[in-house]
C-alpha positions, 0 to 999 in steps of 0.5 A: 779557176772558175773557166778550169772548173767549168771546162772539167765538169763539161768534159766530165758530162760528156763522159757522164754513164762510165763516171756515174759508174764511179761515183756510184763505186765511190758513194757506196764505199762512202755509205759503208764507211759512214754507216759502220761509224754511225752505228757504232757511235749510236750503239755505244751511245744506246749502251752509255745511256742504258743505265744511269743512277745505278752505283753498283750491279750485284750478282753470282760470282761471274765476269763483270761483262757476262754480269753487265749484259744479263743484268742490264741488256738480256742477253745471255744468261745467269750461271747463278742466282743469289739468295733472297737473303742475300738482297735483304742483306745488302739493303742493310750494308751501310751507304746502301740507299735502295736495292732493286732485285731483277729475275730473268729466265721467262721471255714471250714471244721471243722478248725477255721477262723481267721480274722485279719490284715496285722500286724499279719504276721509281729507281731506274734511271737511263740516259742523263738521269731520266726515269721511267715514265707510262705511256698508259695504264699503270705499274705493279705494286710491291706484291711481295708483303701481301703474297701469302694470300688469305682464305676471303671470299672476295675475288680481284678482277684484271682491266679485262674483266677476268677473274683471278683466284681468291684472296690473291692481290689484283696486280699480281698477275700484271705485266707492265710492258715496254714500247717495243714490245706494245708496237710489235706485238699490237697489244693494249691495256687489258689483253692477256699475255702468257709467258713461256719458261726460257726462251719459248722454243717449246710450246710445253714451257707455256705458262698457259694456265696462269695467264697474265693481263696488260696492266701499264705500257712504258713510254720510249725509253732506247733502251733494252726496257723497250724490249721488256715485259715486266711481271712482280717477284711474286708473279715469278714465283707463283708461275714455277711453284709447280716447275723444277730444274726447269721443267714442270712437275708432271701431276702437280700443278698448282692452279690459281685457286690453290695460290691463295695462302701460298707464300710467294717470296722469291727464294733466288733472283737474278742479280740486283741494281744498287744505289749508293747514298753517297757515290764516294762510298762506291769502292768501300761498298764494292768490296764490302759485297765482292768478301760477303760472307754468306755466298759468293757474290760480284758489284760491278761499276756500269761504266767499268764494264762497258769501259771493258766490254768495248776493249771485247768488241774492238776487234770486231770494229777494227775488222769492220772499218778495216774491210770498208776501208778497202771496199773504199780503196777498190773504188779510189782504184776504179777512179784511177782506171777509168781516168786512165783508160779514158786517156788513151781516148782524150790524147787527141782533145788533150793535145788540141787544148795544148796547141791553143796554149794549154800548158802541161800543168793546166792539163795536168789541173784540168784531169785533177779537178776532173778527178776531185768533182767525181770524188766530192760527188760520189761522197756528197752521195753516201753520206746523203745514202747514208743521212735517208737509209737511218732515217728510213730504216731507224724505226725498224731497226728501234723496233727489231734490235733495240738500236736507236739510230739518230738521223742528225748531222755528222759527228766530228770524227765522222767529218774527218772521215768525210774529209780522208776519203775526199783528199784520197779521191783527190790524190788518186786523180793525181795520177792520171793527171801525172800520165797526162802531163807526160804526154807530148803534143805530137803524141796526141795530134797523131796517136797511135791506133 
């Protein structure tokens, strides 16, 4: 078997530029495969982990998809808000432990803004269970109780040494960022930030006149807080007392001196994260919310939605794997030419290893082996691709989309893959080593040219 498996890689060497071309053909088939399933497995994964400790998701009457992506991913948008007293109202359901009211609408620099409470710092949790956790600075405190600012003389200055308006709490004005959006953007403790009103295509949705300053950085989390700018409910609120239906109110704008003594309690947010004091009550509390009687409201269970939004995606994933796999196919095809094609030019060496006493089915395990080592080779060299472009690239790709890619070995399910397009290779050698077999010694000791 050794002498077989020597003799094959010789006779694969000496037709090295045309098999190269193959294994390239092979390995890049590999690369596609292997890497739509990795990213798939890591984008469900970055999903699962995204929010944990979280019984239940409250928002306006709307998909538990749509809810689930807004709420806890940014992306798309509210088609309502609900009621400030509504949130008051569900911190008093019974079984309800904590409630953590989240606004959306604000971005900056093409990141979304969230507004939030103290609570979000110490409620959210990702992964298995993990809290948030600073990198540097520090985090807002509940600013709502001390938002009706008083008339007192003193001013509160920000890290950078600017002044804010009188009698207005120091942290009003600070956003506590997350990872990503610190390394992309350069910022540090104490740089001003000015948000935009949506998604800041439009230079005239600035809050330029109510800047903020960097008061915290998040530590990494792989999730969709990386991507976050974090402000306090009455920053939110202090930004759009002079905007209506979107826009700002031409001659009525409210400057930071005129805040004080403003009341800035939200009216509406966005929707609201739910812990439970014991998760047995989930169902109850679920239907307690989805009959509230003073507005319409939806309760989600994470892990339902995403259940849900991977029955939405699947098509997608399906069609994906489907146009690799015959990426995949057209190489195994390119395999089956090349050795065929190749059989017209070897009939002679085939023949003289027939007449020193080669039998057919040594012949026929000769282009066999031929075939399997071209095969190994071009998926040895994907998945090698595949292992340094994630390692290469995965910051990048944390940094611009959010994604987390992790550069370990394959999963189990990614070696099965491994191992079909190995025994596929294989069984499309066969082939040609089937014509082989076929061809007679005189055949080959005096081909027809």
């Amino acid at each position: 078997m050794k002498a077989l498996i020597r003799l094959a890689a010789q006779s694969a060497w000496n037709r090295r530029f045309v098999l190269s071309l193959v294994v390239l053909s092979i390995a890049l088939s590999t690369l596609l495969l292997l890497g739509i399933a990795r990213l798939r497995d890591d984008v469900r994964k970055n999903f699962a982990q995204s929010v944990s400790g979280t019984d239940l998701i409250v928002g306006a009457r709307t998909g538990s998809v749509q809810l689930l992506l807004y709420s806890v991913f940014r992306i798309g948008g509210a088609t309502n808000n609900i009621q400030w007293s509504s949130v008051q109202s569900l911190a008093e359901l019974p079984g309800v432990d904590w409630v953590v009211p989240i606004s959306l609408g604000d971005s900056h620099r093409g990141f979304p803004v969230v507004a939030t409470t103290g609570d979000y710092f110490r409620r959210f949790r990702y992964g298995d269970a993990q809290p948030l956790a600073l990198a540097g600075g520090r985090a807002f405190d509940d600013a709502l109780a001390d938002s009706k600012g008083s008339n007192g003389s003193n001013r509160s200055s920000s890290p950078d040494g600017s002044k804010e308006a009188k009698g207005l709490p120091p942290d009003l004005f600070g956003v506590v960022l997350g990872a990503d959006v610190a390394a992309s953007l350069g910022y540090r403790i104490g740089d001003k930030v000015v948000l935009s009103h949506g998604d800041g295509a439009l230079a005239a949705n600035d809050h330029a006149d109510k800047p903020f300053h960097v008061i915290g950085v998040m530590q990494r989390t792989g999730t969709p807080v990386d991507r976050s700018l974090h402000i306090s409910l009455a920053a939110m609120e202090a930004i759009h007392l002079d905007w209506v239906a979107g826009a700002p109110i031409p001659g009525q704008a409210v400057s930071l001196d005129a805040l004080a003594g403003q009341d800035l309690t939200p009216h509406q947010v966005t929707a609201a994260l739910v812990g439970l004091k014991r998760r047995t009550a989930v169902f109850s509390t679920q239907r307690r919310i989805n009959d509230f009687p003073g507005e319409p409201l939806m309760a989600i269970l994470p892990g339902v939605a995403l259940d849900e939004l991977w029955d939405v995606v699947a098509l997608g994933e399906r069609s994906l794997t489907l146009m690799s796999a015959m990426v995949a196919a057209v190489s195994l095809c390119g395999l089956v030419a090349v050795i065929l094609a190749g059989l017209n030019e070897r009939r002679r060496e085939l023949a003289i290893l027939r007449a020193v006493g080669a039998n057919p089915v040594r012949i026929f395990s000769l282009l066999a082996v031929e075939g399997m080592l071209v095969t190994v080779c071009g998926v040895v060299l994907g998945a090698a691709l595949c292992l340094l472009l994630i390692a290469g690239l995965g910051p990048w790709v944390q940094l611009r989309f959010g994604i987390g890619l992790s550069a370990g070995l394959p999963s189990a399910d990614q070696w099965q893959l491994l191992g079909l397009i190995t025994a596929l290779g294989w069984a499309a050698s066969l082939l040609p080593g089937l014509r082989a077999y076929a061809l007679s010694l005189s055949d080959g000791l005096s081909p027809k040219v």
